[in-house]
Backbone as ProteinMPNN parsed JSONL, in Angstrom:
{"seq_chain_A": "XXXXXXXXXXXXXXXXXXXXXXXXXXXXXXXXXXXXXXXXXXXXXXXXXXXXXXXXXXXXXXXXXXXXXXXXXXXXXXXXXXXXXXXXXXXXXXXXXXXXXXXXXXXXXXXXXXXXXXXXXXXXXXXXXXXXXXXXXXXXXXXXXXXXXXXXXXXXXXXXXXXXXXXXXXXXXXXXXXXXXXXXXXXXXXX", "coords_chain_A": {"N_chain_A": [[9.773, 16.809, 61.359], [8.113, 14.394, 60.811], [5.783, 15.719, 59.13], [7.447, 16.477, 57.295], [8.251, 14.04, 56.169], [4.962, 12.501, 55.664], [4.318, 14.8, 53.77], [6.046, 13.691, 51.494], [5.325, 11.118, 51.51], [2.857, 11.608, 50.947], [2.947, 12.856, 48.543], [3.858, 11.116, 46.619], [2.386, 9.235, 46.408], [0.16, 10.412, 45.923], [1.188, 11.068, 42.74], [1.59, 8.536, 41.739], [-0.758, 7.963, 41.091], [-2.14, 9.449, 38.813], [-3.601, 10.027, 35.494], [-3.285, 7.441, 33.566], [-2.539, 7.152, 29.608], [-5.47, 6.292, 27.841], [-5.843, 3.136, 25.548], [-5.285, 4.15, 22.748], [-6.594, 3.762, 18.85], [-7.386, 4.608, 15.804], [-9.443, 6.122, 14.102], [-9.607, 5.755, 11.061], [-8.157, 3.472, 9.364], [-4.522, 4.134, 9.472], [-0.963, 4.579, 7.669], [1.827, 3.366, 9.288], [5.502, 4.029, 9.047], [7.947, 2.197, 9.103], [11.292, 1.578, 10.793], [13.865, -1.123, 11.724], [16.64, -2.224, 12.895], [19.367, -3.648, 14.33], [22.115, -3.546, 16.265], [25.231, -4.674, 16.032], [27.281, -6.378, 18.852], [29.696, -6.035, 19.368], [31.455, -5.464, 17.304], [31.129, -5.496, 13.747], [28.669, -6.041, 11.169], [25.008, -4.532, 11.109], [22.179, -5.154, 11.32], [18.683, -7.063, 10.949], [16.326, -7.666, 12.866], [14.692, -10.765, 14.375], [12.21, -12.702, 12.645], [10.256, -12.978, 15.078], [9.807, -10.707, 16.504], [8.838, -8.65, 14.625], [7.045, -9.663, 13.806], [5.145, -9.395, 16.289], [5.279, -6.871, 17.264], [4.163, -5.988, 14.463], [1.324, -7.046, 15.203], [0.531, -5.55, 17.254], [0.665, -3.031, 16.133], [-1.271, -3.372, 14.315], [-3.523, -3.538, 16.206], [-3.985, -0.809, 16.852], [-4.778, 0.441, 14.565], [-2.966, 0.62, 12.122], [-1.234, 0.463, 9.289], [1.67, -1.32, 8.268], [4.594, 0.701, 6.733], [7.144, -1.176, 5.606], [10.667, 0.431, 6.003], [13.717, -0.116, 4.512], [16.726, -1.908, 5.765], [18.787, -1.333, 4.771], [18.438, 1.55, 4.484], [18.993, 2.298, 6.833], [21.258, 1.921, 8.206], [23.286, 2.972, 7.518], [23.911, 4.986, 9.146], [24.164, 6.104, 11.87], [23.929, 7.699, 14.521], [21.143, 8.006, 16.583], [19.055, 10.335, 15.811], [19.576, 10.717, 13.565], [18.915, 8.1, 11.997], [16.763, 8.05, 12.628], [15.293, 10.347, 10.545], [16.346, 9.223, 8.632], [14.58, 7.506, 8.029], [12.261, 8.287, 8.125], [12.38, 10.112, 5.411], [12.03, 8.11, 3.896], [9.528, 7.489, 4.103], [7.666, 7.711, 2.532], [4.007, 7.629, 1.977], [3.179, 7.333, 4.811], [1.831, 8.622, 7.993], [2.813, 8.206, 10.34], [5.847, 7.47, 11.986], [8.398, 5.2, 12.939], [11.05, 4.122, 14.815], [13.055, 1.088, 15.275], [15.411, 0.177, 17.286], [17.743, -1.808, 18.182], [19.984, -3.907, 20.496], [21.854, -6.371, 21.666], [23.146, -7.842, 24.383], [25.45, -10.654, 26.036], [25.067, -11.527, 29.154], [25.648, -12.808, 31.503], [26.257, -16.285, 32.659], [24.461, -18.604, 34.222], [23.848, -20.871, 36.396], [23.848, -23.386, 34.527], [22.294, -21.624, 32.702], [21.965, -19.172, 30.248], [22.411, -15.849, 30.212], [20.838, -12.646, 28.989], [20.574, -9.439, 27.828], [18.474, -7.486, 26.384], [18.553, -4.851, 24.916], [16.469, -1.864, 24.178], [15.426, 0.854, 22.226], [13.402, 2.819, 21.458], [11.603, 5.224, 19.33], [9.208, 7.047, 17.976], [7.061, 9.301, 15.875], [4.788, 11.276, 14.827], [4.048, 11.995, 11.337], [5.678, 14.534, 10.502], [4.252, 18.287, 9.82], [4.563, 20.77, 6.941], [7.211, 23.477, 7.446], [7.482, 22.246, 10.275], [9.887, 21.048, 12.454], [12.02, 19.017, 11.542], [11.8, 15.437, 12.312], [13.405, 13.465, 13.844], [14.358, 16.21, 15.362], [12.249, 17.711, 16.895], [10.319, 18.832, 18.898], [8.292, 17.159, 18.841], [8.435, 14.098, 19.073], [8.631, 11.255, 20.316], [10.358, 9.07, 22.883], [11.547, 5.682, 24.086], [13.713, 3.801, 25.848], [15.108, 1.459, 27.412], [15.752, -2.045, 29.132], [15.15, -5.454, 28.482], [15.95, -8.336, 30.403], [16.684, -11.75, 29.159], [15.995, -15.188, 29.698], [18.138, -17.806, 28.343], [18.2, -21.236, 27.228], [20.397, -22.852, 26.004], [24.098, -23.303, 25.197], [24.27, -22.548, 22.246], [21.879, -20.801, 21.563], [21.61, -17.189, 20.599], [21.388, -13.628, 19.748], [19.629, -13.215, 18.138], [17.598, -15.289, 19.09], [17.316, -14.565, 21.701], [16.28, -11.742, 21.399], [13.921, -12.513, 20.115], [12.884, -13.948, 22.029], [11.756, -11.88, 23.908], [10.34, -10.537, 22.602], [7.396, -9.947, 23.008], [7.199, -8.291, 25.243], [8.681, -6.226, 23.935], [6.915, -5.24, 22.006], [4.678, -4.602, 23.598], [5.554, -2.56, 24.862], [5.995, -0.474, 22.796], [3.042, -0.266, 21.763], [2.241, 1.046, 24.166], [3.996, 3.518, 24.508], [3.096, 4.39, 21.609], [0.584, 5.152, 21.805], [0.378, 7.653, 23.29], [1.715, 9.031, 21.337], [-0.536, 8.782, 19.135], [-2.671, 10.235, 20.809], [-1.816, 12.576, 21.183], [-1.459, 13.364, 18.174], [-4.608, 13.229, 17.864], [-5.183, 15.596, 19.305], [-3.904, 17.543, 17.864], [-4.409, 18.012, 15.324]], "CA_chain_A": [[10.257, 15.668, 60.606], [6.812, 13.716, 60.638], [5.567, 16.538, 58.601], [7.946, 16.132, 55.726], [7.54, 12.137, 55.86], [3.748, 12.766, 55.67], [4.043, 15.582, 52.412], [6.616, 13.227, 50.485], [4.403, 10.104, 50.71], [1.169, 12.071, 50.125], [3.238, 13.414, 46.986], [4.6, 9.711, 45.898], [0.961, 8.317, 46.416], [-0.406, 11.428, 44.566], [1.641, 11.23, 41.151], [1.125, 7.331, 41.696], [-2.469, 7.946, 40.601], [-2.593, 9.942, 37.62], [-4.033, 9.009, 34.576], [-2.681, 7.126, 32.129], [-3.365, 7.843, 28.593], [-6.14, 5.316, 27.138], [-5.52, 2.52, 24.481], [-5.695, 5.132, 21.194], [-7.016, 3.466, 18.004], [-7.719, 5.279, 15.036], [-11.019, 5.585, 13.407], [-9.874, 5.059, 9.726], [-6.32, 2.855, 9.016], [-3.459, 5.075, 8.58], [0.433, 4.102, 7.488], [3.375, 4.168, 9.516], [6.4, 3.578, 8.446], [8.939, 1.146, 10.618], [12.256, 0.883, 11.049], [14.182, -2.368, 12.438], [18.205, -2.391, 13.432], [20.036, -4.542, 15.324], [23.256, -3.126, 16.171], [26.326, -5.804, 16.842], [27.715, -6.102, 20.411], [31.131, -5.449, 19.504], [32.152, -5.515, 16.158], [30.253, -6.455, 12.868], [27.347, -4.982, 10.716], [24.148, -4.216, 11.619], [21.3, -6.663, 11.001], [17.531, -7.005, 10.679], [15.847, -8.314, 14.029], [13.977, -12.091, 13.77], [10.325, -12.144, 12.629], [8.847, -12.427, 16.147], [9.697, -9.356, 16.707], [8.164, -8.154, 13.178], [5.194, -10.004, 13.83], [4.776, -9.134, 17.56], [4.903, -5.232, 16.691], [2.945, -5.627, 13.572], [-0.041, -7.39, 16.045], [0.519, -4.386, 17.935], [-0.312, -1.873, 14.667], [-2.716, -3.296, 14.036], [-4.535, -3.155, 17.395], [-3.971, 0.879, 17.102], [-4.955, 0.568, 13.167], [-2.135, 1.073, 11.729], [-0.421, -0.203, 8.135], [3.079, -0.727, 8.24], [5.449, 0.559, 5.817], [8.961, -1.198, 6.14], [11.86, 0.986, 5.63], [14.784, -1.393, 4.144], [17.629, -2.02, 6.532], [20.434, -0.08, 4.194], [17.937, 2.815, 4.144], [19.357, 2.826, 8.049], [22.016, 0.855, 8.435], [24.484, 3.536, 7.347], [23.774, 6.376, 10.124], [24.549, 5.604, 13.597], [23.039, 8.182, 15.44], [19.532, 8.215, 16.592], [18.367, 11.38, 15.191], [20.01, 10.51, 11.843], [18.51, 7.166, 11.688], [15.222, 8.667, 12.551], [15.48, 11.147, 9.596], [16.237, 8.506, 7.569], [12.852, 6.48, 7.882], [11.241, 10.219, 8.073], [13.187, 10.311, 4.242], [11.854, 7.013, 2.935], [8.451, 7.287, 4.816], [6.551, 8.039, 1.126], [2.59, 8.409, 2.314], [3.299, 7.27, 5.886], [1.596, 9.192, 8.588], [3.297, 8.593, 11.433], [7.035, 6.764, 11.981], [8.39, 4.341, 14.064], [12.392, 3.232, 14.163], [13.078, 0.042, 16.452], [16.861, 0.209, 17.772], [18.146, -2.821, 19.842], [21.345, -3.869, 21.128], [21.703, -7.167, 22.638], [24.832, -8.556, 24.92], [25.354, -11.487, 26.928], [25.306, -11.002, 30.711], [26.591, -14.186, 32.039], [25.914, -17.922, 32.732], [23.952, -18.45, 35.743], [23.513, -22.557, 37.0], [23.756, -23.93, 33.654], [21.456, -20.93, 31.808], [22.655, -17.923, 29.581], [21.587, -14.416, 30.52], [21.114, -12.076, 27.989], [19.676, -8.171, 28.016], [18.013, -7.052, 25.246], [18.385, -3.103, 24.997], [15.879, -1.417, 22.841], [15.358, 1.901, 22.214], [12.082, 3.094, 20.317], [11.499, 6.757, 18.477], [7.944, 7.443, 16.922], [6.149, 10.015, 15.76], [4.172, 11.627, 13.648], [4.782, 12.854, 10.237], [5.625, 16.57, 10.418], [3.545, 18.917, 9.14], [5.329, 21.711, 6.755], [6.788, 24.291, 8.491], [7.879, 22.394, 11.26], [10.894, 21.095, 13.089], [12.865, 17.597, 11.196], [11.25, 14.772, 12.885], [14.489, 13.553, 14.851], [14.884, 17.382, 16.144], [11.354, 18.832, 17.116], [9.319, 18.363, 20.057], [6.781, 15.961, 18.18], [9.026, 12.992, 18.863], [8.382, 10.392, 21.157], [11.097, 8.128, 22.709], [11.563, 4.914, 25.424], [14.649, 3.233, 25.979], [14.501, -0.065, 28.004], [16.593, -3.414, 28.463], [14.583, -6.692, 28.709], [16.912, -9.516, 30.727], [16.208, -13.242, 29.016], [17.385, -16.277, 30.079], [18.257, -18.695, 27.328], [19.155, -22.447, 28.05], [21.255, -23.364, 25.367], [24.762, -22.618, 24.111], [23.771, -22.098, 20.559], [20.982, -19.699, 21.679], [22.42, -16.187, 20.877], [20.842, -12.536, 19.998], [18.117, -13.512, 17.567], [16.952, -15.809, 20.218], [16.872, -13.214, 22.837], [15.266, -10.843, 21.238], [12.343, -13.473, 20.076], [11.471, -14.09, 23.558], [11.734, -10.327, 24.409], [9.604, -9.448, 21.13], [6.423, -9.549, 23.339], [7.511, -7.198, 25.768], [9.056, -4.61, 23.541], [5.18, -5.157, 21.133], [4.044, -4.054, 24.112], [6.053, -1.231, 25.221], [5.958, 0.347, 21.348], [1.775, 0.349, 22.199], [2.405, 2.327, 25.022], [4.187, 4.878, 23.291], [2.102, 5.228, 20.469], [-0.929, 5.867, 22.352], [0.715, 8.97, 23.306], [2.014, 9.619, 20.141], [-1.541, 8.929, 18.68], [-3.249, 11.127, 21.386], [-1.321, 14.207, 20.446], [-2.011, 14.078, 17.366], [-5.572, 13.57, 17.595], [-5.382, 16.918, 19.434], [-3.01, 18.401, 16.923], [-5.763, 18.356, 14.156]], "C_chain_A": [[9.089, 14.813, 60.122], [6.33, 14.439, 59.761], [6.054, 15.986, 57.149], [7.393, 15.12, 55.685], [6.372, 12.531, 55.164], [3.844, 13.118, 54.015], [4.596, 14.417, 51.681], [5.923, 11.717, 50.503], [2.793, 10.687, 50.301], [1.747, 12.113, 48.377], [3.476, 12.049, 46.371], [3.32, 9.164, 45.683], [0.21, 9.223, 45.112], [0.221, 10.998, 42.682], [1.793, 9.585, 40.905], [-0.416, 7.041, 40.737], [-2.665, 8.931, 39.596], [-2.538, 8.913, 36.806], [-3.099, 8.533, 33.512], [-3.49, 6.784, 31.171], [-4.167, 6.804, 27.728], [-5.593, 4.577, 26.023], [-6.125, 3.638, 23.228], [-5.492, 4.014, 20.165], [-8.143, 4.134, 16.755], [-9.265, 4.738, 14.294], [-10.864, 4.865, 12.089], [-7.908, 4.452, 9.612], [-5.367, 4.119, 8.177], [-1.88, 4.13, 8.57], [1.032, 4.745, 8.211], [4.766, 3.013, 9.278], [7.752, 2.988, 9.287], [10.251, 0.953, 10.029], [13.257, 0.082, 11.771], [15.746, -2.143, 11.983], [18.483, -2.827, 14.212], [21.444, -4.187, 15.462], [23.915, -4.581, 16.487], [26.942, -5.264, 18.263], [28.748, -5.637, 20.183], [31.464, -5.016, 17.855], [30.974, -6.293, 14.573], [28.941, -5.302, 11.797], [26.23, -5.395, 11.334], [23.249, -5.193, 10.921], [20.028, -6.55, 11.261], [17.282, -7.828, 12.447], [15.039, -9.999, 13.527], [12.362, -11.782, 13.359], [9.828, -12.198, 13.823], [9.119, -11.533, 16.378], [8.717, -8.29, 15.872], [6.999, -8.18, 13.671], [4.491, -9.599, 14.883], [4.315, -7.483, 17.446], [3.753, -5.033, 15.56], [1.333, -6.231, 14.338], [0.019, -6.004, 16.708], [0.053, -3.11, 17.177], [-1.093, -1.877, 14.642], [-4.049, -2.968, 14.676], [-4.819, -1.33, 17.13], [-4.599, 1.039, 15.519], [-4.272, 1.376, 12.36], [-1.195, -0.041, 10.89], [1.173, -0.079, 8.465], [3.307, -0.731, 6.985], [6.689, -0.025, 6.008], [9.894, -0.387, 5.316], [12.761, -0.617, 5.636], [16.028, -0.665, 4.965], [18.944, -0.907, 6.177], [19.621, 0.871, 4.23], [18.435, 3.658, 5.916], [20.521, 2.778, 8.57], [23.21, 1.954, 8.363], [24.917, 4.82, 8.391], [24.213, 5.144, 11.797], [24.228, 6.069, 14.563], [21.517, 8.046, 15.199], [18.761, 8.881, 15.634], [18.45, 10.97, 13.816], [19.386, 9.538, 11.212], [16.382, 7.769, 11.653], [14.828, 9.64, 11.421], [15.641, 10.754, 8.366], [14.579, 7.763, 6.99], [12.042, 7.477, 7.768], [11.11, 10.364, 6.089], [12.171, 9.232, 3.522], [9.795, 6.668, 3.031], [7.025, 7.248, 3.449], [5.15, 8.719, 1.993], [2.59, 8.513, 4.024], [2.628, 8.465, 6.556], [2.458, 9.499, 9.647], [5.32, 7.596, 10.951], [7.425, 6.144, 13.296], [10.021, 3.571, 13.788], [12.423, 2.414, 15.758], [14.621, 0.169, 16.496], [17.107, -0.769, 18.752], [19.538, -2.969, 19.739], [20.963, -5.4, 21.859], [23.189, -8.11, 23.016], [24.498, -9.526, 25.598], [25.906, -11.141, 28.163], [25.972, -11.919, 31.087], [25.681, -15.327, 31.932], [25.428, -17.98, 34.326], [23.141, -20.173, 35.93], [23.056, -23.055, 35.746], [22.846, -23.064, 32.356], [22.741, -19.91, 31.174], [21.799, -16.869, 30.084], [21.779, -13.808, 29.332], [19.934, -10.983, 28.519], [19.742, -7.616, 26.521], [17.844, -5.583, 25.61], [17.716, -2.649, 23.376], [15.536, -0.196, 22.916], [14.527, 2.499, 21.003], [12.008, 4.401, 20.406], [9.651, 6.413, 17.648], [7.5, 9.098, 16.984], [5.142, 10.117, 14.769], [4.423, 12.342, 12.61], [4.647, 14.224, 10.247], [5.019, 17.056, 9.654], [5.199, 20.532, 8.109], [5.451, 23.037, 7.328], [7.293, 23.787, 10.07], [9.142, 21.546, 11.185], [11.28, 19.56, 12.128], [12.065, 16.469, 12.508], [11.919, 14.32, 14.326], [14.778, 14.842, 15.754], [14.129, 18.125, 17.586], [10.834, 17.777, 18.286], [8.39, 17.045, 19.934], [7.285, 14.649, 18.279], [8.889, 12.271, 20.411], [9.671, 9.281, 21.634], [10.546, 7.577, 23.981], [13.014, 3.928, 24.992], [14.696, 2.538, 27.412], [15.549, -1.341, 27.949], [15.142, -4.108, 29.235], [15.654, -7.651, 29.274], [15.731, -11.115, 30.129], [17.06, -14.26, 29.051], [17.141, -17.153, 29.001], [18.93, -20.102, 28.19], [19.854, -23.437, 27.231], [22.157, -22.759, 25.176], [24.6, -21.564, 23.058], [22.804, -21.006, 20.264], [21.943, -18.503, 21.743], [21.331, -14.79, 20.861], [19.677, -12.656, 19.22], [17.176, -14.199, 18.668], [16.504, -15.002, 21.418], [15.682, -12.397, 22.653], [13.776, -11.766, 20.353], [11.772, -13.383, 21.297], [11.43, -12.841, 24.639], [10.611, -9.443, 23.2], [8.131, -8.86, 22.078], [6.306, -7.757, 24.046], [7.745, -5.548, 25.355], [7.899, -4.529, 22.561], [4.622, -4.298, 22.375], [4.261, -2.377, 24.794], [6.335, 0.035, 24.17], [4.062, 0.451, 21.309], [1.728, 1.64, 22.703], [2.865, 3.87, 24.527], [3.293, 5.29, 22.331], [0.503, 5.502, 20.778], [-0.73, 7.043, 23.243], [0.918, 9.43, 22.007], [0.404, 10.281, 19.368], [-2.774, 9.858, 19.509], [-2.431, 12.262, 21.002], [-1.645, 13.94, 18.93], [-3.614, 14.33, 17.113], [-5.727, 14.929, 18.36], [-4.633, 18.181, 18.433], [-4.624, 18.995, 15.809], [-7.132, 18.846, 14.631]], "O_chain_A": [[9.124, 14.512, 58.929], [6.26, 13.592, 58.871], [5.459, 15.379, 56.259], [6.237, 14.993, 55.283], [6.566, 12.94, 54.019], [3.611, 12.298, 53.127], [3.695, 13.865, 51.05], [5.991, 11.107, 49.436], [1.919, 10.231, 49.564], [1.227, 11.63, 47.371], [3.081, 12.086, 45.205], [3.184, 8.554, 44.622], [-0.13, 8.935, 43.964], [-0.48, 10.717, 41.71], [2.151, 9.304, 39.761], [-0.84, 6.146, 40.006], [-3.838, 9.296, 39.667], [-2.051, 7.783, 36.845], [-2.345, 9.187, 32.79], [-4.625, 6.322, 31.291], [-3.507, 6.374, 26.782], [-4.796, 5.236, 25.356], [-7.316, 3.794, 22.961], [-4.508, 3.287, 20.299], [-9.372, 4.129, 16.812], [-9.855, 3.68, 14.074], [-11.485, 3.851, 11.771], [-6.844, 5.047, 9.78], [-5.391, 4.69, 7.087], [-1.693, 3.176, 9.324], [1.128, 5.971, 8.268], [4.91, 1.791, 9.325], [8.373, 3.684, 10.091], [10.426, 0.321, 8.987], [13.652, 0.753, 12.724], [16.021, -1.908, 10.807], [17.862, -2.509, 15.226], [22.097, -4.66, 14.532], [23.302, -5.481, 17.062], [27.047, -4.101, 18.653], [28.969, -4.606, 20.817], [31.736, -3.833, 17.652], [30.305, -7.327, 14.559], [28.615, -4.119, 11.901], [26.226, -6.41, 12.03], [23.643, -5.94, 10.024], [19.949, -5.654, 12.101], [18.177, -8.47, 12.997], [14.893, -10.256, 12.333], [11.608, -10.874, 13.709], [8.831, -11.486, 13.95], [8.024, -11.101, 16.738], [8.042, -7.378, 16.349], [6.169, -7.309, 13.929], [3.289, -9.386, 14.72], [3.165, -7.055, 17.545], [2.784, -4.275, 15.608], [0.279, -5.756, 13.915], [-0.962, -5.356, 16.342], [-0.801, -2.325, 17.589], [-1.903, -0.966, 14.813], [-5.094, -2.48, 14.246], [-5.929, -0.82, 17.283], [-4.98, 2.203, 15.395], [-4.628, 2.47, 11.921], [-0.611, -1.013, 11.37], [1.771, 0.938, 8.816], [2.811, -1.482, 6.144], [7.462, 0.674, 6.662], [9.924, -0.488, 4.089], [12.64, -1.659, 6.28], [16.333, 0.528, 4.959], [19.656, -0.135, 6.82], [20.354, 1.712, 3.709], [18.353, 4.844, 6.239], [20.846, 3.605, 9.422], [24.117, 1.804, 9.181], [25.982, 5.437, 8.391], [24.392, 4.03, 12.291], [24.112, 5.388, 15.583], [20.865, 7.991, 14.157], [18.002, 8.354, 14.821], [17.492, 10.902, 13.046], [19.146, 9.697, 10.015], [15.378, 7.775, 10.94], [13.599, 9.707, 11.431], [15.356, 11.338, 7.321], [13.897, 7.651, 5.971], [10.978, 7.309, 7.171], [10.056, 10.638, 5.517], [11.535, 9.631, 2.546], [9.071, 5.952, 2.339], [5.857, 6.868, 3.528], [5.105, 9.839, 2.504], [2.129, 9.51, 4.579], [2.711, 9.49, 5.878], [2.844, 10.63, 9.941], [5.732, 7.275, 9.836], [6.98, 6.417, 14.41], [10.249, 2.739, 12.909], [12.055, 2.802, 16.867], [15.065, 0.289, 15.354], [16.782, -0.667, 19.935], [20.231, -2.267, 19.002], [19.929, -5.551, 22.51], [23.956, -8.756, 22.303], [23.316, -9.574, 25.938], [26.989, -10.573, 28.303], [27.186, -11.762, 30.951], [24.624, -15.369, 31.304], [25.964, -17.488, 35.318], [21.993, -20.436, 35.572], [21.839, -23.228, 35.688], [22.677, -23.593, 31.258], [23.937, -19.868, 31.461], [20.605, -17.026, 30.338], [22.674, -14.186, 28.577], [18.925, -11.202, 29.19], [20.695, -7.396, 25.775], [17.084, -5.197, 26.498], [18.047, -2.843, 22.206], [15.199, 0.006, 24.083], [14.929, 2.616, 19.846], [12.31, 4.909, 21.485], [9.309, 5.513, 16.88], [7.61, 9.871, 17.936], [4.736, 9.22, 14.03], [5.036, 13.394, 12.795], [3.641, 14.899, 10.027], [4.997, 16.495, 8.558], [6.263, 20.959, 8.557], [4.498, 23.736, 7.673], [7.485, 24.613, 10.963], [9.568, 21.26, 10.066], [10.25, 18.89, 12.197], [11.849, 16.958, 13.617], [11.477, 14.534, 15.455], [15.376, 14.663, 16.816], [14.583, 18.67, 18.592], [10.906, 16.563, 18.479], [7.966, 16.237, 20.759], [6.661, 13.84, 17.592], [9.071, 12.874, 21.469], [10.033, 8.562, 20.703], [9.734, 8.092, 24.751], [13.188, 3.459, 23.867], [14.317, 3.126, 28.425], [16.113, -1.635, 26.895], [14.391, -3.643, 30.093], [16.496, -7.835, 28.395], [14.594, -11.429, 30.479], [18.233, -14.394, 28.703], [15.969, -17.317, 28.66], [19.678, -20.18, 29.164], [19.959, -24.619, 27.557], [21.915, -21.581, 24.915], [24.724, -20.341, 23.0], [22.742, -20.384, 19.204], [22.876, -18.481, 22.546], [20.494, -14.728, 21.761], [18.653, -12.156, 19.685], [16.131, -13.672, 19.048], [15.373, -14.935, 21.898], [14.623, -12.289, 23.271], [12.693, -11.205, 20.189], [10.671, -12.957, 21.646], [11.15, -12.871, 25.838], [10.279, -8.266, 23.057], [7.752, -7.693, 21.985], [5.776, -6.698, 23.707], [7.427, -4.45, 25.81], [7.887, -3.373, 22.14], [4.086, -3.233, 22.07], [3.488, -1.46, 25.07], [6.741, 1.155, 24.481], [3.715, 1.458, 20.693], [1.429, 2.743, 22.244], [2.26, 4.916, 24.29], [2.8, 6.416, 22.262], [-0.418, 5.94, 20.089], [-1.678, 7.41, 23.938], [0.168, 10.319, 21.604], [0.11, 11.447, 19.106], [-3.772, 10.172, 18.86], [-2.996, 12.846, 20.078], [-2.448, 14.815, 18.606], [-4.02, 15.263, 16.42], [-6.687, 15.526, 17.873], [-4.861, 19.39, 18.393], [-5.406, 19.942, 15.731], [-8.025, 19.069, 13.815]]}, "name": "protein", "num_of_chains": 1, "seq": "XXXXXXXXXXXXXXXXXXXXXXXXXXXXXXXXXXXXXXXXXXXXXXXXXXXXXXXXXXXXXXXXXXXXXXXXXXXXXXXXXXXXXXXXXXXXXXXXXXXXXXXXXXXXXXXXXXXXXXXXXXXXXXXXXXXXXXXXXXXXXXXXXXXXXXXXXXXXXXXXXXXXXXXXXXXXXXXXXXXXXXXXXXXXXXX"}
């Protein structure tokens, strides 16, 4: 019994300590092309996120050196699945190198000693632009995802899902890095 114990925290400690994959930043500025959706909680159309979010991600491009293109909202707005939406911004991507669709979701959790709760669910897709020859962007291996809620507490009423996801923009800037410094390490081995 000591035995096992022993192996399964050597192993938990072990895969504790691998590497993770360096801040990637390109040598010369390339385009990728972004798309932003906000689904409704229940009922309703779909909707653009607030600028800190915009702006929080585009600080984040830029660190990796990277132009955005924006895809326009109806260029997404009409699909509903993932893949499809991802295929869309793939579609509209013109010179774009790589792609990048932002997907959130945000509900209210409850009221907790006079605050609002709220979880911001976001769900990020990138890659890189397919080469010809291979797999639809949404389909093929070359695709990158993370799906994630953020909890924020708001302390007004009137505060609703734009608000949320403002003071969640950092977080998910930072967790669309992460990703794309995988993304951007495969491809610098691709080429």
């Amino acid at each position: 019994m000591f035995a096992r114990l022993s192996l399964v925290v050597l192993l938990l400690g072990a895969t504790s300590c691998l590497p993770r994959i360096p801040r990637q930043r390109l040598n010369e500025r390339a385009k990728i092309a972004v798309g932003y959706i906000v689904d409704p909680q229940y009922a309703g159309s779909a909707f653009a996120p607030p600028a800190a979010l915009k702006d929080a991600i585009k600080k984040e491009l830029d660190d990796h050196n990277l132009e955005i293109v924006d895809i326009p909202l109806e260029g997404i707005a009409a699909q509903r699945l993932t893949d499809a939406r991802f295929v869309a911004v793939e579609k509209a991507a013109g010179e774009a190198r790589f792609l990048l669709l932002v997907e959130q979701r945000v509900m209210f959790f409850s009221q907790i000693d006079g605050r609002y709760r709220w979880e911001v669910g976001t769900a990020l897709t990138a890659s890189r632009v397919r080469s010809a020859g291979e797999p639809a962007a949404g389909i093929g291996g070359n695709t990158a995802k993370d799906t994630f809620e953020i909890p924020v507490i708001l302390m007004f009423d009137h505060e609703k899902e734009a608000e949320a996801i403002s003071y969640a923009a950092i977080d998910v800037s930072n967790r669309v890095g992460l990703l794309l410094d995988g993304v951007l390490a495969a491809a610098e081995l691709k080429q």
